[in-house]
N, C-alpha and C positions, 0 to 999 in steps of 0.2 A: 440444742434440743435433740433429742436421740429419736430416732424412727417411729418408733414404739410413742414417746409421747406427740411426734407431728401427727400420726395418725388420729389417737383422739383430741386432741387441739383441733384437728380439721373440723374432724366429725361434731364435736361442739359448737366448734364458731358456724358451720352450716346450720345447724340446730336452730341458734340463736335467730335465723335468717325467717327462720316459721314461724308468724302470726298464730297458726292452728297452736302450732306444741306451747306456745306463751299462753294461750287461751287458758289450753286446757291445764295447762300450768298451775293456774290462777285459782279455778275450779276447785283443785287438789288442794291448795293452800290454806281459801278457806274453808274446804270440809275436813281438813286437819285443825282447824281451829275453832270448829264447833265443840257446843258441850258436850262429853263422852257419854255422859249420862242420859243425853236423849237419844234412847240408840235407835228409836223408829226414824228417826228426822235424818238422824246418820243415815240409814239405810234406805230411805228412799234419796237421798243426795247421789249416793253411790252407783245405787241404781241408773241415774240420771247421766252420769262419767261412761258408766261401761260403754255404750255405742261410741264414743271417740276414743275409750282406750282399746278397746277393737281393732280399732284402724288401727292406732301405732302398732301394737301386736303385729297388723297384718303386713305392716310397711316392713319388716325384716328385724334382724337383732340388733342393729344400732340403734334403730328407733325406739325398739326394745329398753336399751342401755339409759339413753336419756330419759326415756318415761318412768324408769327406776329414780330417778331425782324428784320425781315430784312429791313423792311420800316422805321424804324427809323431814326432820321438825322447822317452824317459822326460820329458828335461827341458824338450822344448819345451811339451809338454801344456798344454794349455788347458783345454779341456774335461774335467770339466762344472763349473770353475769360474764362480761368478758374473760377468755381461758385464763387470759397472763393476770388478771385482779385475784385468781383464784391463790390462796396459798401453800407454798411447795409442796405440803402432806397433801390438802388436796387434790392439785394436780398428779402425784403420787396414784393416788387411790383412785383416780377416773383413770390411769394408763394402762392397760394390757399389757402382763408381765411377757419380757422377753422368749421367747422360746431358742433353745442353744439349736445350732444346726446341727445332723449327725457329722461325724468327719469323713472328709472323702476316702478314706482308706486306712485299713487297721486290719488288725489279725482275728479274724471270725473265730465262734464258741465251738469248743469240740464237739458239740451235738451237729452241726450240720456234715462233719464226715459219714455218718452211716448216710445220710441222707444220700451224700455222694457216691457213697461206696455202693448204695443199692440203686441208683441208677446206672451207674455202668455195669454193675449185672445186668438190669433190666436189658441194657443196649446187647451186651452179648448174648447175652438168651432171643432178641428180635431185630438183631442190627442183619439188612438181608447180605448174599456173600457175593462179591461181587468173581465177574468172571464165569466161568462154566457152573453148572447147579450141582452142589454140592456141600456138605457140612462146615460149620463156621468155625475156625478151631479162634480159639482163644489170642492168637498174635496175629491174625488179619483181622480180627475183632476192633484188637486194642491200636492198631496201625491205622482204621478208616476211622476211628471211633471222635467226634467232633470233641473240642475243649471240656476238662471237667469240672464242669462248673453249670450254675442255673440263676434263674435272676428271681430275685423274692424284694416285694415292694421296694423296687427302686434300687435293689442292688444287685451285684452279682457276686454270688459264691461261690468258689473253688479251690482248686489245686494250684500255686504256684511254686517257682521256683528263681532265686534271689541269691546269683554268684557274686555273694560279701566279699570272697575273697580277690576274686581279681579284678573288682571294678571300684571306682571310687564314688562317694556320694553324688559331685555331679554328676557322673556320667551315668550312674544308675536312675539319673531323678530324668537324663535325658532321652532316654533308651525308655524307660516307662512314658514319658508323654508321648513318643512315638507309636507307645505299643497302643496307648489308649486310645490315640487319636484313628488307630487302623483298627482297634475292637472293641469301638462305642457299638452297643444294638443299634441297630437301627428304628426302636421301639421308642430309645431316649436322645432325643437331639440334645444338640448342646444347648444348654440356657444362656437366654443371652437378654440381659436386662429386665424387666416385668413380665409375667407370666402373661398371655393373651387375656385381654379383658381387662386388666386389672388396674387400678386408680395410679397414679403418681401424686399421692398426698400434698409434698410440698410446691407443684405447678398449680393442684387445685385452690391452696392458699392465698399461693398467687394471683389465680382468676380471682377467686375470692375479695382481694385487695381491691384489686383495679374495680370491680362491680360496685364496691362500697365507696370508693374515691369520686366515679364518675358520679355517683349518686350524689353529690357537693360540691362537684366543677366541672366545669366543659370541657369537654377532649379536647381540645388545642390547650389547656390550660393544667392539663397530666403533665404534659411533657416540662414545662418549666417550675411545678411545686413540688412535683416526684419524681425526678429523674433517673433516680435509681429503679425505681419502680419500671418507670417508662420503658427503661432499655429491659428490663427483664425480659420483658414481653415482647421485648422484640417489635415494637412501634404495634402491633397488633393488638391495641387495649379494647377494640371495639370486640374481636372475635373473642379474647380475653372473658369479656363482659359475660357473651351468649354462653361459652362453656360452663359460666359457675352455675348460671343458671339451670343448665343441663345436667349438672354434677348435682345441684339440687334436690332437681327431679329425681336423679336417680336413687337418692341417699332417702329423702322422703315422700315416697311415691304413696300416698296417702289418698288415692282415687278422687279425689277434689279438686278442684282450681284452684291451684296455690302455688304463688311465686315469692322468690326470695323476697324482704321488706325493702332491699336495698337495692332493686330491678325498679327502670326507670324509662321514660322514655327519654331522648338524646336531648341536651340544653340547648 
């Protein structure tokens, strides 16, 4: 399963976990199968929906995504079947299509030279002179003057230079990670696994697992029917448990009391 579809797999199987979103689910189904033709009866049913489609609205774009399901016809429904029942086109057409990442390095568009070029004017015309006060001539200018280059969303653009001839691939690819690692900004640390905040889809599956598992057996009784499961988690199936539920909340924060259907007290 590629990233892209673990993510809304997650985001589904949490879905499924809402009593509320199956509700209102239900709601939408039959007033999709009312008669078209009474459209008063329509319209005061609808009327009736909007305060709980409100809330999903208000609970963020996920929730968003799945409340998009419910207007579908009798027979397209999907929801709140299981992801994996769902079929491939399906699953397909609920996944967010991949985005390409830029590449870390390439040969910038001739327009950003003037760009360059009229900053190091700027710098000679306001670069101050160092030493006794007096006029800035042009080669103490270009002698103190910092790297030519500037950083634009995330990157930086400049001036280099790239001796093909007397170095060889690796040693050029060696000598650049040296350079990068002494002329990272200090504005972009190095990334290093998840951005701050941000979910681990396929650990939350996992809690997910385990919360629905304990939901049908006693924790002393994980470890010997799922044992692959068990070790996932690192014998922690109890803390396991409380995160999905927390990953819940966070995904459908619906201002009510509502907990996953398969949140339990312990056997």
């Amino acid at each position: 399963m590629s990233e892209n579809e673990t993510i809304a797999c997650c985001c589904w199987e949490y879905a499924r976990e809402s009593a509320f979103l199956r509700d209102v689910q239900r709601h939408c189904a039959a007033l999709m199968r009312r008669d078209p033709y009474k459209r008063q009866a329509f319209i005061k049913a609808r009327q009736a929906l909007e305060p709980d489609l409100q809330r999903i609205r208000a609970a963020g774009h996920l929730a968003s995504l799945i409340a998009g399901e419910f207007w579908h016809r009798p027979e397209e429904q999907c929801y709140p079947r299981p992801w994996l029942s769902l079929t491939p086109s399906a699953r397909q057409s609920r996944t967010p299509a991949e985005q390409p990442k830029p590449a870390a390095f390439g040969r910038a568009g001739s327009g950003y030279a003037e760009q360059i070029v009229q900053r190091a004017e700027e710098y000679v015309r306001t670069a101050p002179c160092p030493g006794p006060p007096g006029p800035l001539t042009k080669p103490e200018a270009w002698i103190i003057m910092p790297p030519s280059s500037f950083i634009q969303g995330g990157e930086e653009i400049g001036l280099f230079q790239i001796h093909w001839a007397g170095w060889n691939d690796d040693e050029i690819t060696s000598q650049f990670k040296r350079w990068a690692e002494k002329n990272r900004p200090r504005c972009f640390r190095k990334p290093k696994g998840r951005p701050p905040g941000s979910l681990d889809w396929r650990a939350a599956l996992r809690c997910l697992a385990i919360m629905r598992v304990m939901r049908e057996h006693s924790a002393a009784d994980v470890a010997h029917l799922f044992p692959t499961l068990y070790l996932s988690c690192k014998k922690k199936h109890f803390r396991d448990r409380e995160r999905a539920q927390e990953i819940f909340e966070k995904l459908f924060a619906f201002g009510i009391d509502h907990s996953p259907l398969s949140a339990q007290t312990d056997k």
